[in-house]
C-alpha positions in Angstrom: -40.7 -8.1 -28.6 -38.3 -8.1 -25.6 -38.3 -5.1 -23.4 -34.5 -4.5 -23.8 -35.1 -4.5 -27.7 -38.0 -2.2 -27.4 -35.8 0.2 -25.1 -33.1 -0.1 -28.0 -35.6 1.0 -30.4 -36.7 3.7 -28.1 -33.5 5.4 -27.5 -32.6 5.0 -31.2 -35.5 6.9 -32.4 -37.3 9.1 -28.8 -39.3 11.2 -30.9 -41.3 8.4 -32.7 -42.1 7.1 -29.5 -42.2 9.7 -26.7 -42.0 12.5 -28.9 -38.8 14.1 -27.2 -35.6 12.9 -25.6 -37.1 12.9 -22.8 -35.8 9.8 -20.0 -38.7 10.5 -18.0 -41.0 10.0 -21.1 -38.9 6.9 -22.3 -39.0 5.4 -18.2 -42.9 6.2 -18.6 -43.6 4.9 -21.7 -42.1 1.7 -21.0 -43.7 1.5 -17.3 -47.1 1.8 -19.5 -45.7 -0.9 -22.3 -44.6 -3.4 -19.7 -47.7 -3.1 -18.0 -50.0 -3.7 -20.9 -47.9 -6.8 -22.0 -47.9 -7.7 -18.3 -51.7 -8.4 -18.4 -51.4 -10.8 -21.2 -47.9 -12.4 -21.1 -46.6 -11.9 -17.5 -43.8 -9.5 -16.6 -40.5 -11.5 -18.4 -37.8 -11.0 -14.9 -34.9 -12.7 -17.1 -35.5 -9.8 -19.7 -32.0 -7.6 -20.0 -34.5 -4.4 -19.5 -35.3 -5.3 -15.8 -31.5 -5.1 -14.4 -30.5 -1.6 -16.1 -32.0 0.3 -13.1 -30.0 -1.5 -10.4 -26.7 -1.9 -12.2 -27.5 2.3 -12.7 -28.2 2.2 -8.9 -25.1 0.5 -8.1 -22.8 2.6 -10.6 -23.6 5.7 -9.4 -24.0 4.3 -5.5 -27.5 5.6 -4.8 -30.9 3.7 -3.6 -31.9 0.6 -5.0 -35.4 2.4 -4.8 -35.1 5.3 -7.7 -36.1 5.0 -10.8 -33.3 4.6 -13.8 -34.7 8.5 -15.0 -34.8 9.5 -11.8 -30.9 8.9 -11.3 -30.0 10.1 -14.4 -31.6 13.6 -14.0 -29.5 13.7 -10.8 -26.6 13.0 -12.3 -26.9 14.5 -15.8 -27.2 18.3 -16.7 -30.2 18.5 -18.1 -32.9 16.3 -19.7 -30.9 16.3 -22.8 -27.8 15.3 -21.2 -29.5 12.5 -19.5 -30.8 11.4 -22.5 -27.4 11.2 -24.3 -25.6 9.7 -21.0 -28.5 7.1 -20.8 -28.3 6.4 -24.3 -24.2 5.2 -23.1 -24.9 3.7 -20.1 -27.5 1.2 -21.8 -24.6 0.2 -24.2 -22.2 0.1 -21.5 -24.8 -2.0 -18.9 -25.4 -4.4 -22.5 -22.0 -5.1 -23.0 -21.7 -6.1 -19.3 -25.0 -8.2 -18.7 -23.8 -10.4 -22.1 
């Protein structure tokens, strides 16, 4: 499974996964997921997953350095809010990247 596909499946259904909508839980989960798959398949760079943090980073004009959650708590309301605004922002960042 591709990382971006994963992180659709994630978002689409948080509570299976994470158990909340939760970005910090999603960002953590997949941390853990990538680096499991890492060991045995090596850490895919061209996968659609890997480019959602900077393009985040760019869009809202912070450090290349934070992490995707990290910059939507900032920006959001809450951690629901950042959910639902991270939910878009995938879609949008998709629709760009393809």
């Amino acid at each position: 499974m591709e990382y971006a596909d994963l992180f659709d499946e994630i978002l689409s259904n948080p509570a299976i996964y994470v158990g909340n909508r939760s970005v910090v839980n999603i960002q953590s989960f997949m941390s853990g997921y990538i680096h499991a798959t890492w060991r045995d398949d090596g850490r895919r760079e061209e996968d659609l997953y890997f480019g959602f943090q900077l393009w985040l980073a760019n869009r809202f004009s912070v450090s290349r350095t934070q992490e995707w959650a990290k910059i939507m708590i900032f920006f959001s309301s809450s951690e629901v809010d950042a959910f639902e605004r991270t939910t878009l922002l995938w879609e949008e960042y998709k629709k760009s990247a393809t």
